[in-house]
ROBA-462091 format. One record per residue (C-alpha): x, y, z. Coordinates in steps of 0.05 Angstrom, whole numbers. Each point is the difference from the previous one (the first is absolute). Example, Ala and Ser with C-alpha at 12.3 -4.5 7.8 and 13.67 -1.06 7.14 Angstrom:
BEGIN
R        x        y        z
R      246      -90      156
R       27       69      -13
# end
This chain:
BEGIN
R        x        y        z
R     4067     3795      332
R      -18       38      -64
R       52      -37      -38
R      -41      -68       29
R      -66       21      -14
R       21       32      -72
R       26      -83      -12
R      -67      -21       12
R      -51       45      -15
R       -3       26      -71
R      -13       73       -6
R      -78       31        7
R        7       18      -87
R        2      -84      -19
R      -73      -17        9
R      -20       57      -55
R       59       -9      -41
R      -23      -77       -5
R      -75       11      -19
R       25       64      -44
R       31      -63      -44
R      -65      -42        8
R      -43       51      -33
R       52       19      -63
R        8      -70      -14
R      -80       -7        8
R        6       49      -59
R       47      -26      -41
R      -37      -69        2
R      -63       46      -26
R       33       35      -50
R       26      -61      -33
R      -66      -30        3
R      -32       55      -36
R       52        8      -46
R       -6      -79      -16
R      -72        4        2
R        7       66      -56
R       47      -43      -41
R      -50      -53      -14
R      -58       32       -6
R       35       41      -57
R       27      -62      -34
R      -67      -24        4
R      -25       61      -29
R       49        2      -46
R      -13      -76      -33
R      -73       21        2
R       12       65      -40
R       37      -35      -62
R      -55      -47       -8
R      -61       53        6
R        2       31      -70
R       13      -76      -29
R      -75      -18       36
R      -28       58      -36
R       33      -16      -63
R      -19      -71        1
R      -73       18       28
R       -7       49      -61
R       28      -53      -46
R      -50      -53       33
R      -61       37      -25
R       18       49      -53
R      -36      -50      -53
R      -69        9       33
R       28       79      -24
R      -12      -16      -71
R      -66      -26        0
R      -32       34       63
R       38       70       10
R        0       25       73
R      -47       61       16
R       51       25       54
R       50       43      -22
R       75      -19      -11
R       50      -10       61
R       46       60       15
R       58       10      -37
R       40        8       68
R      -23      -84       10
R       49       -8      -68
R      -32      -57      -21
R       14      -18      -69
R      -62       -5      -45
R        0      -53      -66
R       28       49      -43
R       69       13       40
R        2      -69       18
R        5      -18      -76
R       51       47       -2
R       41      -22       51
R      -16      -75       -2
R       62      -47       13
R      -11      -27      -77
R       15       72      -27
R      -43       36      -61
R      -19      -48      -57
R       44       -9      -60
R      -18       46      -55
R      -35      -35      -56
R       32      -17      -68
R      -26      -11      -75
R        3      -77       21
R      -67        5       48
R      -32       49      -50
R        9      -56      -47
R       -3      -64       33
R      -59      -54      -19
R      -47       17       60
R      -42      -53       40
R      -59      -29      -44
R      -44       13       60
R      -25       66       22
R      -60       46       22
R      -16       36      -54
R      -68        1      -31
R      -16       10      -77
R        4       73        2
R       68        6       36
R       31      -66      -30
R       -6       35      -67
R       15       72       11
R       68      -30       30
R       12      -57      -68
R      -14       68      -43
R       65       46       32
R       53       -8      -58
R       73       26      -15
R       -1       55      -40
R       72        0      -25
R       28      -43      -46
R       58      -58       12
R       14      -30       70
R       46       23       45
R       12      -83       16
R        5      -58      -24
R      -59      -44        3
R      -23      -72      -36
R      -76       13      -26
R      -48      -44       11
R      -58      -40      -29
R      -58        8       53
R      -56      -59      -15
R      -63        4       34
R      -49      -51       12
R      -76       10        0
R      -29      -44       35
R      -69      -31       22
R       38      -48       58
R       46      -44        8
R       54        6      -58
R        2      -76      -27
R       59       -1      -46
R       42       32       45
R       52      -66        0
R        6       24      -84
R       21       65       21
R       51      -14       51
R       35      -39      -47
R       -5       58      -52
R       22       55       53
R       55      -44       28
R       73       26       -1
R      -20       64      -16
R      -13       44       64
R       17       65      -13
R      -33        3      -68
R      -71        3       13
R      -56       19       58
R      -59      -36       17
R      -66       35       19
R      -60      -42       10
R      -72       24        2
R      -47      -46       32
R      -72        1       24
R       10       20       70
R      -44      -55       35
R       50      -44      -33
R       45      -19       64
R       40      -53      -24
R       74       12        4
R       68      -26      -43
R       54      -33       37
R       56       44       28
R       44      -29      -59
R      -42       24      -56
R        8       53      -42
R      -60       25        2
R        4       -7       80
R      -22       68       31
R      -25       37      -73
R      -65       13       17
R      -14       69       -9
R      -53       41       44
R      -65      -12      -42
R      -77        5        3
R      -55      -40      -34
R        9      -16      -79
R      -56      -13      -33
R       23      -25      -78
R      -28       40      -59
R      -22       59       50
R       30       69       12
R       38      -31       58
R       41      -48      -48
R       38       73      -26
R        1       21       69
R       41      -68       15
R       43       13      -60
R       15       71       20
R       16      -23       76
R       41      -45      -33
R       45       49      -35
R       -8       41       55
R       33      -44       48
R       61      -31      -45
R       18       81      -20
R       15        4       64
R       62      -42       -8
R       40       43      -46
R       44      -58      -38
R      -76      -19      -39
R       13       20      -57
R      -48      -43      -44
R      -72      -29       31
R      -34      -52      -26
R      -73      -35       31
R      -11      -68       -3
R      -53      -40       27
R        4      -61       44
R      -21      -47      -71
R       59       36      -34
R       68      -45      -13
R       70       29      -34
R       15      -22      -60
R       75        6       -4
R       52        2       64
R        8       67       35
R       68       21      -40
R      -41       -4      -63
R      -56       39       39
R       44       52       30
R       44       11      -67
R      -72        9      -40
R      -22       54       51
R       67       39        7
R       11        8      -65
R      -68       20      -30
R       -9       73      -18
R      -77      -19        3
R      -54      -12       52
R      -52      -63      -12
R      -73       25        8
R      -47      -34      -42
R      -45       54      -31
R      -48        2      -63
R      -61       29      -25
R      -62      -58        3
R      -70       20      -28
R      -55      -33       34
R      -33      -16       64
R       75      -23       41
R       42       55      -37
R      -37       72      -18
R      -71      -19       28
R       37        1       82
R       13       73      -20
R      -37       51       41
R      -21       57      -36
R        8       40       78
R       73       -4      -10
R       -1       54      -45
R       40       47        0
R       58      -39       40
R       -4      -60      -43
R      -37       -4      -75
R      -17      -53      -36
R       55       -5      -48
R       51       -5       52
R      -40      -53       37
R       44      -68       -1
R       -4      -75       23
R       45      -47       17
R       36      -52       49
R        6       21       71
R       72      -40       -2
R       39       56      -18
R       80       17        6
R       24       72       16
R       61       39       17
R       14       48       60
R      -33       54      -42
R      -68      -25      -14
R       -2      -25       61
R       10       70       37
R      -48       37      -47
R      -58      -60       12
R        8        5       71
R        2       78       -3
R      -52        0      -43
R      -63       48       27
R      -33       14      -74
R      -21      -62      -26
R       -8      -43       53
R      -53       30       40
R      -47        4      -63
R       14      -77       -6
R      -17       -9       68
R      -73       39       12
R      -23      -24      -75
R       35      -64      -25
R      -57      -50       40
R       17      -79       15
R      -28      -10      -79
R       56       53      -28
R       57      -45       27
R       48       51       13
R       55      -44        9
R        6      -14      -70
R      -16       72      -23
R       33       57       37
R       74      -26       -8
R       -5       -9      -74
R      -37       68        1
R       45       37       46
R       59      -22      -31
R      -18        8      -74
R      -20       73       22
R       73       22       37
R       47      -50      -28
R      -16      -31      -71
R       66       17      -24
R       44      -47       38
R      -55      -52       16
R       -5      -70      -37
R      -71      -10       -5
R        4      -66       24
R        2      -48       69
R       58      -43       16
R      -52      -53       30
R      -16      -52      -48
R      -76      -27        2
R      -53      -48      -34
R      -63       42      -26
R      -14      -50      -57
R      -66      -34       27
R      -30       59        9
R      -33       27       63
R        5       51       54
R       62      -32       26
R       67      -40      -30
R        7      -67        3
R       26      -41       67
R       53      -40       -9
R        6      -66       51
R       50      -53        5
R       -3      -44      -63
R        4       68      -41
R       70        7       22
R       46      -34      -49
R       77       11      -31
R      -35       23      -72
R      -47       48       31
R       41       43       43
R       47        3      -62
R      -55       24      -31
R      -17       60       48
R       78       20        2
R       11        1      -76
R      -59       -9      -35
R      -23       81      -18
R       37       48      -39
R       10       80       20
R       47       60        6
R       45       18       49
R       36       57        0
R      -23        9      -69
R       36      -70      -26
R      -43      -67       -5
R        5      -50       45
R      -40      -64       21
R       11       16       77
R      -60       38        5
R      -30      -28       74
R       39       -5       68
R      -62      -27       41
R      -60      -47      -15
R      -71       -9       24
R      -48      -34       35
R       37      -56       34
R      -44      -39       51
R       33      -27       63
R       11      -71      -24
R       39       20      -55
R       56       13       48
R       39      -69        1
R        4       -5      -81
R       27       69        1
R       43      -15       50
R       32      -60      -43
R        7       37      -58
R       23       68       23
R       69      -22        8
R        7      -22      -70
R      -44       44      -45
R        5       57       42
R       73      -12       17
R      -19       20       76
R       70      -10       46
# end
């Protein structure tokens, strides 16, 4: 009987034994849950984490312009954030520090545009080497600068004179600036408008045009020689000629001379004393030719100047006296005393003659090239003027035709 009833019915101890099992796998099932649930959330966590300080970063980045201009009154975020400020992230930027600067970018020709006004444009145009020799090689060049009214009318003349020649010259032009009109992208004289003000001719302002001028084409250290043309003026011979003549010449070409009465002497104002006497007071043509010497000490120039400014009035014409003057007083020696601008004074008048279309012919501009006699590096020679004057607009096609051939142009 107890064998029987052990075959069929299992011992008291089963029933626990059974929900004893029930309740550990109850907690197995529980502890894997909150293990799998712990795993995620970290992961989760985790991703979140990496990209946190990225947010800040880029959140920093986002508005750290409006920094500049508008500084925050709060103070700066803690140092335990370690969020990089402008300063460390130009250090550590991906593009690495910048590459140290050579004599190349000291010397380079810089952009013709800029922000500087009068007083900063020439305190920079007066910084010069003081040593002697270059430490590189360099081709000097002939800087030509145009003063001009507007538009510049016999600019077809001078691209045929400046073609085949880049890297020999620079062009500046001075304009009126309500004068808007533009050159075509292929033009030489495309883009060589340099920052200007108002120019009224005969006035202070016309040296103050002259000496912005300079100012700008010193910039570019290859000028070596500056001459100013107007927009009437033509060359006379092709640029090798013009180039070899400047290059050479141990002189600069400043008209200047001593002229008793009422357009010479009589402009002299006694309240330039003691700066400027009468005996060194001098006239002549605002077309003038310089080298990189004259040209630093005119802009530099803080003596002279000024007195021309507050008492050289509209009826002194200082255009045509403080050059000569200023020049005859620091640098008679090496100067020639005479302009390189050829021009018509023989009917008399306030101004030279005009010269229009049917004044063009072959004879004539022979004339202007060879026609005068004068030194040159102390020898005689009948080259004596490089550039002629005044040319009206509708001169332009004759000179045109006969550049090629008298002027040997291309």
């Amino acid at each position: 009987m107890k064998t029987t009833q052990q075959q069929h019915h299992p011992p008291s101890s089963f029933p626990k034994h059974f929900f004893n099992a029930q309740i550990h796998l109850h907690k197995i099932i529980s502890n894997f849950l909150i293990f799998a649930f712990g795993v995620a959330l970290g992961a989760s966590l985790n991703i979140y984490l990496k990209d946190f300080p990225f947010q800040l970063y880029s959140t920093q980045n986002k508005y750290s312009h409006l920094s500049t201009n508008n500084p925050p009154s709060s103070s700066p975020p803690p140092q335990s954030l370690n969020i990089p400020t402008n300063q460390t992230k130009a250090k550590t930027s991906a593009a690495g520090p910048a590459p140290p600067i050579g004599l190349k970018e000291y010397t380079k020709s810089p952009n013709i545009l800029h922000e500087m006004d009068d007083d900063e444009l020439l305190w920079r145009a007066s910084l010069v080497p003081r040593r002697r020799g270059l430490p590189f090689k360099r081709t000097p060049k002939v800087a030509f600068m145009f003063l001009t009214r507007g538009r510049l009318a016999l600019a077809p003349l001078w691209e045929m004179f400046f073609k085949g020649h880049e890297g020999l010259y620079s062009i500046y032009v001075h304009a009126n600036p309500g004068f808007n009109d533009t050159m075509p992208e292929n033009s030489v004289f495309y883009g060589r408008r340099v920052p200007s003000k108002n120019v009224t001719w005969g006035e202070p302002n016309m040296v103050k045009a002259e000496r912005r001028l300079l100012a700008n084409a010193l910039l570019d250290f290859s000028n070596q020689r500056f001459v100013l043309l107007s927009e009437s003026c033509i060359p006379l011979f092709n640029f090798n000629v013009v180039y070899s003549y400047l290059m050479d010449s141990n002189q600069t070409f400043v008209e200047a001379y001593d002229l008793p009465g009422p357009v010479g002497r009589e402009r002299y104002r006694h309240k330039m004393r003691p700066q400027i006497t009468l005996d060194q007071w001098r006239k002549g043509s605002q077309w003038f030719e310089v080298d990189r010497e004259i040209a630093t000490e005119v802009v530099s120039d803080e003596k002279y100047f000024p007195v021309f400014t507050k008492y050289c009035t509209p009826s002194c014409y200082s255009d045509e006296h403080y050059l000569p003057t200023y020049v005859s007083i620091k640098f008679w020696k090496k100067n020639s005393n005479r302009t390189l601008t050829w021009v018509d004074w023989s009917k008399g008048g306030p101004h030279p003659s005009k010269f229009m279309r049917t004044d063009v012919t072959i004879d004539f501009l022979k004339k202007l090239r060879h026609g005068s006699k004068c030194e040159y590096n102390g020898k005689r020679t009948n080259i004596c003027y490089l550039f002629a004057r005044k040319f009206l607009p509708n001169s332009l096609d004759r000179l045109l035709r006969f550049a090629p051939k008298i002027m040997k142009f291309n």
